[in-house]
C-alpha positions in Angstrom: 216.0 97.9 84.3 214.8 100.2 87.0 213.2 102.6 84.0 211.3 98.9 83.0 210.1 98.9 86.2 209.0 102.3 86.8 207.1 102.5 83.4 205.2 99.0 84.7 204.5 100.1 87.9 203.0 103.3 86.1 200.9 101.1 83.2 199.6 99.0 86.4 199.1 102.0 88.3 197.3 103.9 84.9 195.4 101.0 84.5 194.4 100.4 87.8 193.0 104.3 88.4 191.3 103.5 85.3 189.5 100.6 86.4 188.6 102.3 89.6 187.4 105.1 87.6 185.4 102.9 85.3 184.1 101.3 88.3 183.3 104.4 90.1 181.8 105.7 87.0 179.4 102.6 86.6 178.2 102.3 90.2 177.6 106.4 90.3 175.8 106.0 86.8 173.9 103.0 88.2 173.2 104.4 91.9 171.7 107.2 89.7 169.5 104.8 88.0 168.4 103.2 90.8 167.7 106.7 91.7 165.6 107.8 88.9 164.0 104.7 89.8 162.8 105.0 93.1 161.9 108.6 92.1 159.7 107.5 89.1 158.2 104.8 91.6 157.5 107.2 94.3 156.0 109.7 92.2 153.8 106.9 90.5 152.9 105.8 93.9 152.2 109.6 94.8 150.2 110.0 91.8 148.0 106.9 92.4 147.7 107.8 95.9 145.9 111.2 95.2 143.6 109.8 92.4 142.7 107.3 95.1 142.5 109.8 97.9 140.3 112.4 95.0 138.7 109.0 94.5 137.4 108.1 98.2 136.7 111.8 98.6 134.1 111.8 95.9 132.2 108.7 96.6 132.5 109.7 100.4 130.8 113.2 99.2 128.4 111.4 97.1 127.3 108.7 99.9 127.2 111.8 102.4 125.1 113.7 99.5 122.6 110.4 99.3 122.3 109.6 103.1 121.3 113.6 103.6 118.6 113.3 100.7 117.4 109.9 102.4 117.7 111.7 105.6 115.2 114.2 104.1 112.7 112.0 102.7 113.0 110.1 105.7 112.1 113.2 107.8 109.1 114.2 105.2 107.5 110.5 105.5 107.8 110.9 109.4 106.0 114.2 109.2 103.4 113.3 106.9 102.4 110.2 109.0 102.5 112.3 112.1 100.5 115.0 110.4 97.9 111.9 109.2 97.8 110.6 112.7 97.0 113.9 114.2 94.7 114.9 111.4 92.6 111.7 112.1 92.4 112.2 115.7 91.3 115.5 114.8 88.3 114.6 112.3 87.9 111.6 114.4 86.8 113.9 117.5 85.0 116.2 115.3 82.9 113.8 113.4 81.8 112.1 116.6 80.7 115.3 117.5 78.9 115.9 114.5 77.1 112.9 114.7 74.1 114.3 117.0 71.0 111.6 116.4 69.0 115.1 115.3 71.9 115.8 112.7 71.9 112.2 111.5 68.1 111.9 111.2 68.1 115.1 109.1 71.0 113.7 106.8 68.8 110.3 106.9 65.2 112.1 106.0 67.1 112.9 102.4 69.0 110.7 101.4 65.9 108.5 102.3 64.0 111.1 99.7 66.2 111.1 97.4 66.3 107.1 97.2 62.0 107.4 97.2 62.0 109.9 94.7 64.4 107.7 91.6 62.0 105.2 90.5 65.3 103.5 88.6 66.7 102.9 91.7 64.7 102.1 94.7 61.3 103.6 94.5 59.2 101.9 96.5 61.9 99.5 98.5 62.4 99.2 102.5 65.3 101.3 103.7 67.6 99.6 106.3 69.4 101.4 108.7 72.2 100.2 110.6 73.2 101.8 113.6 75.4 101.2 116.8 73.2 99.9 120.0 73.6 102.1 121.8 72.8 105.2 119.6 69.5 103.1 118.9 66.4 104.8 120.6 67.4 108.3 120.5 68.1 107.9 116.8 64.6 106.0 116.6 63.2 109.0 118.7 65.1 111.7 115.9 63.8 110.1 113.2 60.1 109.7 113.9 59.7 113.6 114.6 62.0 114.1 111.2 60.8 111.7 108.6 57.6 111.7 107.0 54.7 109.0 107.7 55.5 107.1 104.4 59.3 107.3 104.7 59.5 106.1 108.7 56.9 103.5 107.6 59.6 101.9 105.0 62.4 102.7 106.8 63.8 99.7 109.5 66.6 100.2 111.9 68.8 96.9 112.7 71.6 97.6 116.3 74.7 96.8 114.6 78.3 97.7 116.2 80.0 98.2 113.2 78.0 101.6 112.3 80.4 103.3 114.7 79.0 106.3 116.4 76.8 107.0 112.7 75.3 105.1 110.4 74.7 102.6 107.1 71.9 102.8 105.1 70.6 100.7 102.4 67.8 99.1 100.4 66.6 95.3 100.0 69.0 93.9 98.2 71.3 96.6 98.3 70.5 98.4 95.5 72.1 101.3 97.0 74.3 101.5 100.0 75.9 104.6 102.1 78.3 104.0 104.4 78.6 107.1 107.2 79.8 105.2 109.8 82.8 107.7 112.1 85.4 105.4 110.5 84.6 105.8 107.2 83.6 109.4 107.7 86.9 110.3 109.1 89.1 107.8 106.4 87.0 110.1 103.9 87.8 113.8 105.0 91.1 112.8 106.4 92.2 111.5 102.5 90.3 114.5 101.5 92.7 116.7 103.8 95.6 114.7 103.8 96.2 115.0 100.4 95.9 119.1 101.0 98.6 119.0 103.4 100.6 116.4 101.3 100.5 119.0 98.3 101.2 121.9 101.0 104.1 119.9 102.2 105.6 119.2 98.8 105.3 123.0 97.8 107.2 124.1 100.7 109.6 121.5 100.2 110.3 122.8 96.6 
């Protein structure tokens, strides 16, 4: 009887390490899982991280990249304005210089000639002269000592404000027409030299 008992107290106590072992066995093979897991998930997280992070550095490098090239056009465009605004100041004061009612009259005596002398143009016509008010009688005075009899005869002056400090000239029915008032004078030789420093500053640039 007591043999009985020992050999099921030794199944039951068999059995039970067993179980425990089998339990043990399965929590350890499933804690490893679990694991495996976590590592496969935080290495997958890593892994997304850095292609994000590789990611945000190259459109940051790119948007950095593009605001310094806008940066730079943005600087050019400033210049060239400022380079056209000093450039006009500059031709402005120099054309109104120019403009002397003896160097006008000369430039007037032929182109006036020239107009006389096409007989397909303007042979023959009235020349009108436009010219600021109060550039009037020293211009008038210029161009009776320059001009010829025949030319000063044909040739009318009209006060006008919008002739600047120069002059517009014209025929009857404005068969021909010159415009050398100081605003188109200087918007001519400062597109003339603008575009000079334009192609300066783009060679530089390059």
């Amino acid at each position: 009887m007591a043999e009985e008992l020992q050999s099921l107290l030794d199944k039951i106590h068999n059995e039970g390490i067993k179980k425990a072992e089998a339990e043990r066995d399965a929590m350890l093979d499933a804690a490893r899982k679990q694991a495996d897991e976590l590592l496969r998930q935080a290495r997958a997280e890593a892994d997304a991280l850095r292609k994000q992070a590789e990611a945000d550095r190259a459109a940051l490098e790119k948007r950095a990249e593009s605001a310094i090239k806008q940066a730079a056009r943005d600087i050019i465009l400033a210049l060239k304005e400022e380079l056209k605004r000093r450039l006009n100041e500059i031709v402005k004061t120099n054309v109104d210089g120019a403009l002397t009612p003896e160097f006008m009259a000369q430039l007037i005596g032929e182109i006036v000639a020239c107009v006389k002398a096409d007989p397909a143009r303007a042979a023959g016509a009235a020349i009108n002269l436009m010219v600021a008010p109060a550039h009037l009688s020293a211009l008038e005075k210029a161009l009776r000592a320059s001009l010829a009899a025949d030319l000063a005869a044909s040739t009318e002056l009209f006060p006008n404000q919008a002739a600047g400090r120069g002059f517009k000239i014209s025929t009857r029915g404005n068969q021909v027409f010159f415009d050398f008032s100081d605003t188109a004078l200087t918007e001519m030789i400062s597109a003339y030299a603008g575009s000079r420093v334009g192609a300066i500053i783009g060679e530089s640039r390059d």
